[in-house]
PANUMI-968254 format. One record per atom (N, C-alpha, C, O, CB): x negated, y, z. Coordinates in steps of 0.02 Angstrom, whole numbers, plus 50000, padded with zeros to 5 digits. Each point is the difference from the previous one (the first is absolute). Glycine has a CB too. Example, Ala and Ser with C-alpha at 12.3 -4.5 7.8 and 13.67 -1.06 7.14 Angstrom:
2
493404971650390/500455005950000/499555006050000/499484999950033/501474994250029/499235011249902/499585005950003/500395005550037/499755005550008/499664991349884/
***
This chain:
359
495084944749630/499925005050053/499824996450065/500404995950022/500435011949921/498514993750095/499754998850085/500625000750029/500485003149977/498305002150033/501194991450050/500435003450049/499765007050023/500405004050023/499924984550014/499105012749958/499935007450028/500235004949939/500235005650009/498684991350078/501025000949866/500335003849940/500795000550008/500305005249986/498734990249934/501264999650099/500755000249994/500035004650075/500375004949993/500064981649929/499345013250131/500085005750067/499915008449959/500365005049993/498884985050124/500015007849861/499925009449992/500665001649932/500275005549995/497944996150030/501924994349941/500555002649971/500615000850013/500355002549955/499094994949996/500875000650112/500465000050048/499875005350047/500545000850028/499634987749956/499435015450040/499835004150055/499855005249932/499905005750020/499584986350113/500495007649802/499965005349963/500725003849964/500115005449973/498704988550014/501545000950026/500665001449997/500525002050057/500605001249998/499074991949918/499905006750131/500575001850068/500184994950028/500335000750051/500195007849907/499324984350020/500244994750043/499735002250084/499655004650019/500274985449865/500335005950142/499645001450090/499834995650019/500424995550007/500125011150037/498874992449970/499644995250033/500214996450053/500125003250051/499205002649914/500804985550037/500294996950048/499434997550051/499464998749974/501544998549946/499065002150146/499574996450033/499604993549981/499574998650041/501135006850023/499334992249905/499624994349964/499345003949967/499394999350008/501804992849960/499325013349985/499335000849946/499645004650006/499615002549959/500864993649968/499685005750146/499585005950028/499304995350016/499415001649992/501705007550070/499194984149968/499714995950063/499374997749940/499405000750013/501874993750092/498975002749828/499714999149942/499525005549966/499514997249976/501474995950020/499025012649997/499575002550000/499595003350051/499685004849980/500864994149937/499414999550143/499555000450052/499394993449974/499395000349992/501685005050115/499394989349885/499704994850008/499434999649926/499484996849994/501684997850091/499125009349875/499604998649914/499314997950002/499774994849976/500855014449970/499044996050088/499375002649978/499915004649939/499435001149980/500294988950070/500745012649921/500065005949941/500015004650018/500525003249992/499944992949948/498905007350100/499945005550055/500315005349941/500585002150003/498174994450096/500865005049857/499905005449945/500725000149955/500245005249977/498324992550015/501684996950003/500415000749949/500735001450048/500375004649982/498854987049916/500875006150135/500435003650083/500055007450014/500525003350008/498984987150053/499475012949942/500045005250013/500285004149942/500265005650002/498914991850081/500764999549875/500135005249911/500754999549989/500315004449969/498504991849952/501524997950108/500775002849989/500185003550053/500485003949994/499904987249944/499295008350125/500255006150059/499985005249977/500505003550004/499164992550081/499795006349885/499445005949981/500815003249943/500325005150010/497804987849991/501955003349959/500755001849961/500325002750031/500095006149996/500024986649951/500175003450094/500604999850039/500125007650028/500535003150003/499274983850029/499605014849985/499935004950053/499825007949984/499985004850038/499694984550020/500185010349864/499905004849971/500745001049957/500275005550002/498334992750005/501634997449962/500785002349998/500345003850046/500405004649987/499664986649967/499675006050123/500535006450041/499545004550015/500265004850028/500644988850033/498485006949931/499765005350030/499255003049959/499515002550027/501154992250091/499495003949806/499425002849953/499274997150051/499994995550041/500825017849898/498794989950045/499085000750013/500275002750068/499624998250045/499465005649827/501535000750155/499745003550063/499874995350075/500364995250010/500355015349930/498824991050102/499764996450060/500225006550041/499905005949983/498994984749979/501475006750102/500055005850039/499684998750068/499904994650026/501135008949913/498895000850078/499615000350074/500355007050036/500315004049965/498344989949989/501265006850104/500085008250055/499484999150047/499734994650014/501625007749994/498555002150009/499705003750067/500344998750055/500555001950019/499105006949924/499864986850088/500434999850053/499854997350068/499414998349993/501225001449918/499574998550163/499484999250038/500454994150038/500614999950007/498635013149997/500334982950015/500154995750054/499965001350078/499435000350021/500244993849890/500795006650131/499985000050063/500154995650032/500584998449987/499525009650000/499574987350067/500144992050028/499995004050076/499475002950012/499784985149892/501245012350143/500155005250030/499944995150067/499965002550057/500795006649852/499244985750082/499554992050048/500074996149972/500354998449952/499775002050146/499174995749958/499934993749973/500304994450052/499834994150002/499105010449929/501544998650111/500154994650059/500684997149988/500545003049992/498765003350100/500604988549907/500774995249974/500184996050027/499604998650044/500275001949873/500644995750083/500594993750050/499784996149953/499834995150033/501415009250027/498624994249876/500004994149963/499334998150006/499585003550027/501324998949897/499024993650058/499114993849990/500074999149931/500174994149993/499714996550121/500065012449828/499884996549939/499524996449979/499465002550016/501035004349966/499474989249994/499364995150007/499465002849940/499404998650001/501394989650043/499505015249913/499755002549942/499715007850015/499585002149961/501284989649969/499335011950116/499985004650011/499375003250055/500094998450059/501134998549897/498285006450034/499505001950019/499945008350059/499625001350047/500134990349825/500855012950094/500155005650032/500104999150065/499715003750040/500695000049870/499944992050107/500735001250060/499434999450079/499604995450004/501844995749911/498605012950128/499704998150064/500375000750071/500195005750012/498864997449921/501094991850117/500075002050055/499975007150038/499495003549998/500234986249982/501015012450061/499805005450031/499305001050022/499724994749986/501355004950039/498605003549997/499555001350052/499354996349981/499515000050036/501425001550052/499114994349833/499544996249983/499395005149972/499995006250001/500924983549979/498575005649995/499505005149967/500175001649942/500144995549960/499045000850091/500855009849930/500265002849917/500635002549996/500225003049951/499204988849996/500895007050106/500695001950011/500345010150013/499785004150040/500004980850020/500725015849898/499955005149995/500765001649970/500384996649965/498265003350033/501435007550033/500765001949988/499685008049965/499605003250033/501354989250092/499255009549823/500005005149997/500615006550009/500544999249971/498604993649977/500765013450091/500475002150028/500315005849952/499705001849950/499794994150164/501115006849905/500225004749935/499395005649967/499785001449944/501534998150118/498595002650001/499545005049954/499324998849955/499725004149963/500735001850126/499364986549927/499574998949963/500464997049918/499775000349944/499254997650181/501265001049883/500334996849938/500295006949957/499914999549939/500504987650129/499875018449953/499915005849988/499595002349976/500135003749952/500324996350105/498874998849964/499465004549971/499664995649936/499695001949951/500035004650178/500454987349891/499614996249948/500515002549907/499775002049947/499804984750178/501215011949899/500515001349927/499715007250009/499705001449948/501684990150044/498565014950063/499775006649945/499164998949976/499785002449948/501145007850125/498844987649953/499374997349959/500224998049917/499845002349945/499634992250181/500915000749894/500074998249928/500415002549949/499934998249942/499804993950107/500735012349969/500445005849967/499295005449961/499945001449940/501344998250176/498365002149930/499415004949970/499784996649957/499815003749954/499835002150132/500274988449902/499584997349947/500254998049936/499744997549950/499714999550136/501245005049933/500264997949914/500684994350025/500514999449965/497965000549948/501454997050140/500554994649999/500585001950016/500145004350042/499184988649983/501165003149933/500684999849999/500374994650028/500615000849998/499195005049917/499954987650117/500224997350040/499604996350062/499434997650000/501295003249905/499714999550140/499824995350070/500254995549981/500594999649983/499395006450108/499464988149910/500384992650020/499514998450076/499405000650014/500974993149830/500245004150192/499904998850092/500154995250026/500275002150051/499925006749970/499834987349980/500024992450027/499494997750064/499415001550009/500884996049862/500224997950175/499394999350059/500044992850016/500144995949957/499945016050103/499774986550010/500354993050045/500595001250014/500305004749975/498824992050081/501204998149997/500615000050020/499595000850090/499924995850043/501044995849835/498905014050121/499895003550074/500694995150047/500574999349977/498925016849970/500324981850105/500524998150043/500065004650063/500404998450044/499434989849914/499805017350048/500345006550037/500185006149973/500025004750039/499424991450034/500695004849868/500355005949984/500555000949968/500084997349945/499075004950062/501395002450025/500515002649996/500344999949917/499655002749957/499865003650159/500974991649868/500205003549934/499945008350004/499665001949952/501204987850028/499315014550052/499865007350021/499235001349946/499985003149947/500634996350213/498764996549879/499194999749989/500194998949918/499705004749974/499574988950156/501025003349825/500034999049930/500265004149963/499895000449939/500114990750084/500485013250017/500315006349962/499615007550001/500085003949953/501014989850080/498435007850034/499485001349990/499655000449949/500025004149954/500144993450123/499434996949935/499655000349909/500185001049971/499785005749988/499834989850000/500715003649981/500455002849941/500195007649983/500005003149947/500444986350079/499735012750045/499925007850022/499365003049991/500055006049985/500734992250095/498654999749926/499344999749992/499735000849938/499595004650002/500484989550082/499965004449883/499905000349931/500395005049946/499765002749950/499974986050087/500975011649989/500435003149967/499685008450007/499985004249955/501114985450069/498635011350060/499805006350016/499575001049970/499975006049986/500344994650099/499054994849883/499385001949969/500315004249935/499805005749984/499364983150060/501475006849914/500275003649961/500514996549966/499904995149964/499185011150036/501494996750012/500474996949946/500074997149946/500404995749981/499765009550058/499284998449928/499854997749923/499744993150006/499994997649943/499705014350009/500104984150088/499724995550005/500464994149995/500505000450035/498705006350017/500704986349903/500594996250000/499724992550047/499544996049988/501025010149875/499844994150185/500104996450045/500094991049988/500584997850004/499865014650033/499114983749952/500154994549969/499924996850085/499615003750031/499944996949809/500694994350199/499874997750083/500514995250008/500585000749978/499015010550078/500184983549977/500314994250020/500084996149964/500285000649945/500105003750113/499324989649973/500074993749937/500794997950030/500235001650054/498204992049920/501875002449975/500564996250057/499934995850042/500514997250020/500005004049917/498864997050090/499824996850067/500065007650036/500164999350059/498924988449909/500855017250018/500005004250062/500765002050015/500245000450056/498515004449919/501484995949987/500565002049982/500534994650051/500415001150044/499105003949818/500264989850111/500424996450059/499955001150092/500375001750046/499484989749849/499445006650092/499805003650079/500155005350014/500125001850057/499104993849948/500815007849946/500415008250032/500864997750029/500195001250057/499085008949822/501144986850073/500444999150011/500184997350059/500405002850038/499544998049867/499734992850108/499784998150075/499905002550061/500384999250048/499304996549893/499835007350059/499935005250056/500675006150010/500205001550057/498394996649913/501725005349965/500405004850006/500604997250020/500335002850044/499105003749882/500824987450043/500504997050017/500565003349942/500615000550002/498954997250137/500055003749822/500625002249923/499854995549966/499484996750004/500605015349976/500434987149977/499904998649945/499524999549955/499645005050003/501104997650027/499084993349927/499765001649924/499945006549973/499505003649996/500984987049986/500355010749992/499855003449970/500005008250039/499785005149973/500584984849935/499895009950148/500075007050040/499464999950017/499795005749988/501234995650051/498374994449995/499275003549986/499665001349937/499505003650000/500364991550093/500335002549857/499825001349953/500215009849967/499615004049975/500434979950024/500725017050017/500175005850014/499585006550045/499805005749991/501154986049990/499075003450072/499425003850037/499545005049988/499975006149997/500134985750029/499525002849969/499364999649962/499765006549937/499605004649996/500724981650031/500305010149926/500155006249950/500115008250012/499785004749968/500704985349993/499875009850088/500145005750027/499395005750038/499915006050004/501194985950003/498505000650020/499195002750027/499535002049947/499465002750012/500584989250081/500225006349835/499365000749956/499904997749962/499705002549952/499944999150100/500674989949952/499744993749969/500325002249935/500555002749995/499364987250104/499585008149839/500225000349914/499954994849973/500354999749949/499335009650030/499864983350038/500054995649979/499654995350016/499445001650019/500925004049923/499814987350058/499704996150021/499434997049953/500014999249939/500975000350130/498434998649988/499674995649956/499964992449997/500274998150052/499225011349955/500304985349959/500364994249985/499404993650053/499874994449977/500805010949865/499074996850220/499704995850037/500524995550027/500564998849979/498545008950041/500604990350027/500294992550031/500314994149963/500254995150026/499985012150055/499734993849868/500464994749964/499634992149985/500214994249994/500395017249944/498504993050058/499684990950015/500234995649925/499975001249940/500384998050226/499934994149883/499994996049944/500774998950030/500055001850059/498544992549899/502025003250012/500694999150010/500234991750019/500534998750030/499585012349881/499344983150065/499974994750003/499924998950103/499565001650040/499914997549798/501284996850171/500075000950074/499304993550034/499665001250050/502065003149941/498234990649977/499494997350041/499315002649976/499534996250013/501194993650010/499165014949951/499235003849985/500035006150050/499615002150042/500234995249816/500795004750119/499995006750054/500124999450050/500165004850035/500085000749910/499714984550094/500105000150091/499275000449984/499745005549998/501404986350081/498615004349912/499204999249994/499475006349980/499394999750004/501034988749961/499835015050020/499565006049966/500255007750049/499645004750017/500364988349832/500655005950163/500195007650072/500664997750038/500535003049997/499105009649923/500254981250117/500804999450043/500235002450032/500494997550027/499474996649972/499825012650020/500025005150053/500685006349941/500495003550013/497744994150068/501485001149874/500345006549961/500684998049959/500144994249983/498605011049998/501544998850011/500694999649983/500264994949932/499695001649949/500235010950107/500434983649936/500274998349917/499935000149964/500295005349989/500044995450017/499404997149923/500075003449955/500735001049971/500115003349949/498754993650043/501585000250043/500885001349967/499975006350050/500295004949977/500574981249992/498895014650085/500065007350042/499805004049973/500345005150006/499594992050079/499505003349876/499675004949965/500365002449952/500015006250002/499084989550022/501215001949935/500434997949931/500655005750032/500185004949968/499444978249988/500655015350106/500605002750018/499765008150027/500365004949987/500284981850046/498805014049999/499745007050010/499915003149932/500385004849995/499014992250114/500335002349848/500085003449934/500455000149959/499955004249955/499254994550053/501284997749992/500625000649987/500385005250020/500405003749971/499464986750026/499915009150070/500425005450035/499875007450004/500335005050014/499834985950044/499055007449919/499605007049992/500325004249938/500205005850003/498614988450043/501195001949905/500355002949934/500745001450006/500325004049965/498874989449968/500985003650104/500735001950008/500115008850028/500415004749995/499814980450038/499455014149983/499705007350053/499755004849958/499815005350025/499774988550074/500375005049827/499515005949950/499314998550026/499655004749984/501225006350003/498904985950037/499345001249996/499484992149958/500104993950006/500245015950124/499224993249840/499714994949953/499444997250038/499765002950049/500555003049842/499454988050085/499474996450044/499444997349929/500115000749940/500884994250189/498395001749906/499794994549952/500034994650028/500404999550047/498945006149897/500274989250039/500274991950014/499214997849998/499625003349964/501794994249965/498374997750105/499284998750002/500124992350009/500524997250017/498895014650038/499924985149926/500174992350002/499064998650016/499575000949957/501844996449932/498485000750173/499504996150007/499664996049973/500474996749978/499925005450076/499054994749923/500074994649959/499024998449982/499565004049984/502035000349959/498394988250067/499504998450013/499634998850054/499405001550007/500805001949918/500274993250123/499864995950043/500274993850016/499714995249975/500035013650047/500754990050014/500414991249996/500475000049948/500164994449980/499895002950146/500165006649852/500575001849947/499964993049942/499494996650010/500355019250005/500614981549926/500104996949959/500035005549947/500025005750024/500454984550043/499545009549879/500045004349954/500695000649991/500215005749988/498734992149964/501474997650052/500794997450006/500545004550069/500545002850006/498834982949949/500065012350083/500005008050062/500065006349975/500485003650008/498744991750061/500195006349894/499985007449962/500585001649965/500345004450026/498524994649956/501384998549962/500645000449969/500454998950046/500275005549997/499384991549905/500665000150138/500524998750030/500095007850041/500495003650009/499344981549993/499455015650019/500225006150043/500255006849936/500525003250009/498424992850113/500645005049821/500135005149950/500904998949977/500375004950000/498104994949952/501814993350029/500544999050009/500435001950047/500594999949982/498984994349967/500295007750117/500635003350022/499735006450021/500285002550048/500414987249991/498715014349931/499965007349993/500564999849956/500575001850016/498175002150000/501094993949931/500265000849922/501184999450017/500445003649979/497854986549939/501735005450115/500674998850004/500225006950056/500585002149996/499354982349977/499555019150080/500395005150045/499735006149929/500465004150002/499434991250176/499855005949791/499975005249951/500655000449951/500265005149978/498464993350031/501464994949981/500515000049949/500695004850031/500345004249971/499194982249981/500525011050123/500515004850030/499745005750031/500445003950018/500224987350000/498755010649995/499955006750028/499775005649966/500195005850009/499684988450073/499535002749860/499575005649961/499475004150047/499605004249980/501474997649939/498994996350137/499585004850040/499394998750013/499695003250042/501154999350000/498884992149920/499144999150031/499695003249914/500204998949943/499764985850171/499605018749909/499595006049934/499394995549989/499825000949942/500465013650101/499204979849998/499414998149979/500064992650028/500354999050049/498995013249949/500364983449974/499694994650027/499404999450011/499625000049951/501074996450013/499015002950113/499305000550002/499894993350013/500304998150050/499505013549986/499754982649926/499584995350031/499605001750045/499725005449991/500364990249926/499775001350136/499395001550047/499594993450010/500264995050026/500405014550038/498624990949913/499684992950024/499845001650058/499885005250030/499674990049874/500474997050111/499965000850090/499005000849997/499574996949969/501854991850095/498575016049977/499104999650034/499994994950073/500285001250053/499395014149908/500044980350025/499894996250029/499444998050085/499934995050036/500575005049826/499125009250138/499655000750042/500445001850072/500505003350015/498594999549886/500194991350149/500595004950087/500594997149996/500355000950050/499345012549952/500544983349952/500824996950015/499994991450016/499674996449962/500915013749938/499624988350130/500444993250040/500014993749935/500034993950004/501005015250087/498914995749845/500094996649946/499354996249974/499794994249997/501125014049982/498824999750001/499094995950006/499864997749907/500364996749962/499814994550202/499105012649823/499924997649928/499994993349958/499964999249939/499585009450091/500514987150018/500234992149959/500584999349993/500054994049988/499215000050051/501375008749961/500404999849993/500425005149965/500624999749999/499004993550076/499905013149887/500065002349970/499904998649921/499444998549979/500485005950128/500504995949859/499894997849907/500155004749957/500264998249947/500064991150063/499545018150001/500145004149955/499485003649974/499575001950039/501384998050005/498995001749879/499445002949977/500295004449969/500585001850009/498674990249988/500215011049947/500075004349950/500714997849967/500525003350007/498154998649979/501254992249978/500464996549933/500574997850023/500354997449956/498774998249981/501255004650144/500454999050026/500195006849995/500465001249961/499294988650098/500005014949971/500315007450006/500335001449938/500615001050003/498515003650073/500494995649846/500185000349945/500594995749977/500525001349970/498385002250024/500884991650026/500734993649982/500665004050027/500485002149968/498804984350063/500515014150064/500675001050012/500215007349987/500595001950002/499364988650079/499545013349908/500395009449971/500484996349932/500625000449995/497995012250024/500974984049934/500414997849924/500414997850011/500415003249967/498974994649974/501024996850099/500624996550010/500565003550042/500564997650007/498724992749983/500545014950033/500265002750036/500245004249970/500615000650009/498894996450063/500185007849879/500335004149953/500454994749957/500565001949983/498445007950014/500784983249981/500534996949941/500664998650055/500575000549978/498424991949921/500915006250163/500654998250034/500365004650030/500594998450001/498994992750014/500255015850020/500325005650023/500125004049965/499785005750001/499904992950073/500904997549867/500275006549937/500395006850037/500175005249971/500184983849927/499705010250139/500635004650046/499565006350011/500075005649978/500694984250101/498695007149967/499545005850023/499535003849945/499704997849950/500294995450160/500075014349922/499635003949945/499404998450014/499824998749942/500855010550040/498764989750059/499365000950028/499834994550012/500384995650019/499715013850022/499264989949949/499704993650024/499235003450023/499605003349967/501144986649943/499245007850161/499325006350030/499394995649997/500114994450025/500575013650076/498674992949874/499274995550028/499775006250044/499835005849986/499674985149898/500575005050183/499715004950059/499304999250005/499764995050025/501245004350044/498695005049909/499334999749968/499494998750079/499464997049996/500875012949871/499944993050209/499894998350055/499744992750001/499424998150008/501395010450025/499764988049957/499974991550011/499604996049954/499724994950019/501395005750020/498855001449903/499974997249917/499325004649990/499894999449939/501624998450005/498105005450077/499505002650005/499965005149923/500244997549949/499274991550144/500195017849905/500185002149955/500024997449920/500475000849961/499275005950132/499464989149890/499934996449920/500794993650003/500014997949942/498125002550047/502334996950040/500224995049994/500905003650014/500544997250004/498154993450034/501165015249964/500485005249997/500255003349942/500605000549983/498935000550107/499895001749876/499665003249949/500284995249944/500375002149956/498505003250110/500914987249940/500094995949948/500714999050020/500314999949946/498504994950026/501555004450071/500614998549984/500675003749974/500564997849990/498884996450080/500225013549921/500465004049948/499904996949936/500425002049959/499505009150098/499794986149928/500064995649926/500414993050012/500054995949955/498705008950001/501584994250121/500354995549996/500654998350023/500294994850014/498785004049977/501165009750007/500584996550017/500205007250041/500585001949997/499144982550006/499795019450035/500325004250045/499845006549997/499515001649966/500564990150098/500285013049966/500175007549968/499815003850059/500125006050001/500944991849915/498674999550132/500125004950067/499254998150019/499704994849986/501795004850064/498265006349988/499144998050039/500195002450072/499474999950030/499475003549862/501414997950138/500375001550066/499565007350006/500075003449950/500264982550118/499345016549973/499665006850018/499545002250013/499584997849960/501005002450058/499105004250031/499515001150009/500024996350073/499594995649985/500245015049928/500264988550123/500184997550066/499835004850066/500305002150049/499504986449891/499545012050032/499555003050050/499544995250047/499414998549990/501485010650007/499584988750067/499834996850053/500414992650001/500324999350052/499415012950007/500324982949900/500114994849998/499694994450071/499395000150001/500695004849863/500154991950175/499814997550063/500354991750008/499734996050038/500205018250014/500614984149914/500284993850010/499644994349948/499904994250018/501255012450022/498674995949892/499604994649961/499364999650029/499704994850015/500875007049880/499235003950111/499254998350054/499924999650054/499404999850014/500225004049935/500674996050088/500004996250044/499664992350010/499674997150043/501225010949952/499494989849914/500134992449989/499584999049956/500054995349960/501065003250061/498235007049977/499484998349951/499895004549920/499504999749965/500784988350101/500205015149923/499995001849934/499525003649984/499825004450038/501154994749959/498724999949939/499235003750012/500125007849937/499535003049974/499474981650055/501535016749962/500235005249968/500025007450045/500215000750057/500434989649872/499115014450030/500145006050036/500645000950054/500534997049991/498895006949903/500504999150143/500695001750065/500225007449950/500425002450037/498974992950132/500585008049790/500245004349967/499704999349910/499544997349968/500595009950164/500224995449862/499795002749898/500185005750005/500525001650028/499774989149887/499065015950042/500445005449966/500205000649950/499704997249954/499955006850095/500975000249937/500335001549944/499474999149949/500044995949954/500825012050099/498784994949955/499515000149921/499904994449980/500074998449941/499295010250078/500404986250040/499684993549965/500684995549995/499864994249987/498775006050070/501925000849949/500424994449994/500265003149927/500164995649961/500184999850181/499725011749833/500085002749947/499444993349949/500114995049966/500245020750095/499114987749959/499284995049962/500224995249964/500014998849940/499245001750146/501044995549987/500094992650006/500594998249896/499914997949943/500135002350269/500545002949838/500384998349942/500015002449928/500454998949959/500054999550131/498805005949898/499695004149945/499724992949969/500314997049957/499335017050098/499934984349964/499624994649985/500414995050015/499604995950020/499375008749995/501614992749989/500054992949989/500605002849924/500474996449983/499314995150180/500105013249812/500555004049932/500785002750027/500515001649969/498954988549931/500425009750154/501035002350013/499605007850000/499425002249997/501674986450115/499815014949896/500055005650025/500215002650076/500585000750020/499544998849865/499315001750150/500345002150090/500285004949993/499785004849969/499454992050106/501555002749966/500585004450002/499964997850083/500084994350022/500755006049839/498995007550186/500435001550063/500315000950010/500175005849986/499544995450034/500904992950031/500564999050011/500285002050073/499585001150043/500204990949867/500775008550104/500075003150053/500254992450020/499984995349959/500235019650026/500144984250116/500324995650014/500584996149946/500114993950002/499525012750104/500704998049845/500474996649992/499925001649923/500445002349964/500284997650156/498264997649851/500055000349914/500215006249977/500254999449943/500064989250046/499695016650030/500065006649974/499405002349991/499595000050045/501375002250002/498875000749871/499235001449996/499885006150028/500345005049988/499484989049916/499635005750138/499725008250024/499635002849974/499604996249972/500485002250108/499825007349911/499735004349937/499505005050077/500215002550052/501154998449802/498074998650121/499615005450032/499455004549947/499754999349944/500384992350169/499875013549942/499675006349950/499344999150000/499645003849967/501135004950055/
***
């Protein structure tokens, strides 16, 4: 028996993957035979079905306190491109997108350094008015902290807050890469990754569910990559509360970072969707954000490992910003298409994997 024979027969039995042999099959080159035990893996918990929702992105600014070096969105007050959007436009945009079929807001911005915690509960009010029915996904835990900051509460009492304004769940930004001398070098402006770790912790403590995102493909080690999936994997064991893991390759355009120093392709995206499903036994979901990963390298990676195509978006603005040459929206129909032709079955899911049935 290979050593890759003695792994896939260990990960076929429920063994759990240790940081080594995660680090080891990054390193193989057994793109295919990686993706085919993910591809297992992942249909045990979740048959042929691929899920996707309807759903819209709102980036509500682009003006921020941090400098990420990787980061292409973020602009100076008063700079060129710079922009706050105000309640009622954020209002009209979620009933825009309520008419069209969507079932969730996801809203994420900068860390504005003039507005009020008051201005954040707002929004939230904003959206809720377009319509209740609408599920409220907002605030990465970088904002979340800055909220806390500015309000002068707590963790978890803005997080309460918040909830009380609207908020249903978090989505799994800011988290980057967790490796502390990559992540001075890559956003020293932005919070921890043990800070991050303790905001979602705390989020779940609270009932409310998040996802978990991991940067990847820029200064990172592959040893980086796992280390950071290792302590998703160890705050899941005690909380249960993160529903998806999204990889995100970094776009490398407009950012501080710059394309020579970018190393991610097609066969990395695939590698890391596959290892990611063999090492995050905990988590139900493993997302290819077809945004970042462009739709064909999306498409192919439901054969490797992952169950989720994230949504329709609509108005996507932070990957392109940074270059991504993928649509700023998908419709329902063609992401249906999509997962027609790569053989799954598309099932619309609500925020929290509940299938939606329309007439």
């Amino acid at each position: 028996m290979t050593d890759f024979e003695a792994i896939a027969a260990g990960v076929l039995a429920g063994e759990r993957l240790s940081e080594a042999v995660a680090v080891t099959l990054f390193e193989s080159g057994r793109l295919a035979e990686v993706g085919e035990l993910a591809a297992l893996v992942n249909e045990r918990r979740n048959g042929r079905r691929v899920f996707f929702n309807v759903n819209r992105h709102i980036n509500y600014t682009n003006i921020c306190l941090n400098r990420c070096r990787f980061c292409a969105f973020r602009r100076d007050p008063g700079g060129p491109g710079a922009y706050l959007l105000s309640p009622g436009e954020i209002r009209a945009a979620a009933a825009e997108a309520f008419s069209q079929g969507a079932t969730e807001i996801h809203m994420v911005g900068g860390l504005h350094p003039d507005l009020p915690f008051k201005a954040y509960l707002e929004m939230l009010g904003a959206v809720k008015s377009a319509s209740p029915a609408l599920h409220l996904k907002a605030f990465t835990a970088v904002e979340i902290d800055h909220l806390s900051r500015i309000s002068g509460l707590t963790i978890r009492e803005t997080l309460l807050k918040l909830r009380e304004a609207g908020l249903d769940s978090l989505p799994g930004g800011g988290a980057e890469i967790f490796a502390e001398p990559v992540r001075t070098e890559l956003c020293a402006d932005k919070i921890s990754g043990k800070r991050w770790l303790e905001v979602m912790e705390e989020a779940h403590s609270c009932g409310l569910r998040s996802n978990a995102t991991m940067l990847f493909g820029h200064m990172e080690s592959l040893s980086d990559r796992v280390a950071h999936m290792a302590l998703l994997r160890e705050l899941q064991d005690r909380t249960g509360g993160f529903q998806a893991f999204v990889p995100l390759r970094f776009q490398p355009g407009n950012t501080a970072i710059g394309p020579d120093e970018a190393r991610c392709g097609g066969a990395d995206d695939l590698m890391t969707i596959a290892v990611s499903r063999l090492f995050l036994d905990n988590f139900p979901h493993i997302k290819a954000y077809w945004v970042l990963m462009g739709e064909g390298i999306a498409q192919v990676a439901l054969n490797f490992g992952a169950d989720d195509l994230d949504g329709t978006v609509v108005d996507e603005r932070i990957g392109h910003e940074a270059g991504a040459d993928s649509p700023r929206g998908m419709p329902r129909g063609e992401i249906v298409r999509l997962i027609r032709k790569a053989g799954r079955e598309p099932v619309e899911r609500d925020s929290l994997y509940r299938e939606v049935q329309r007439s």
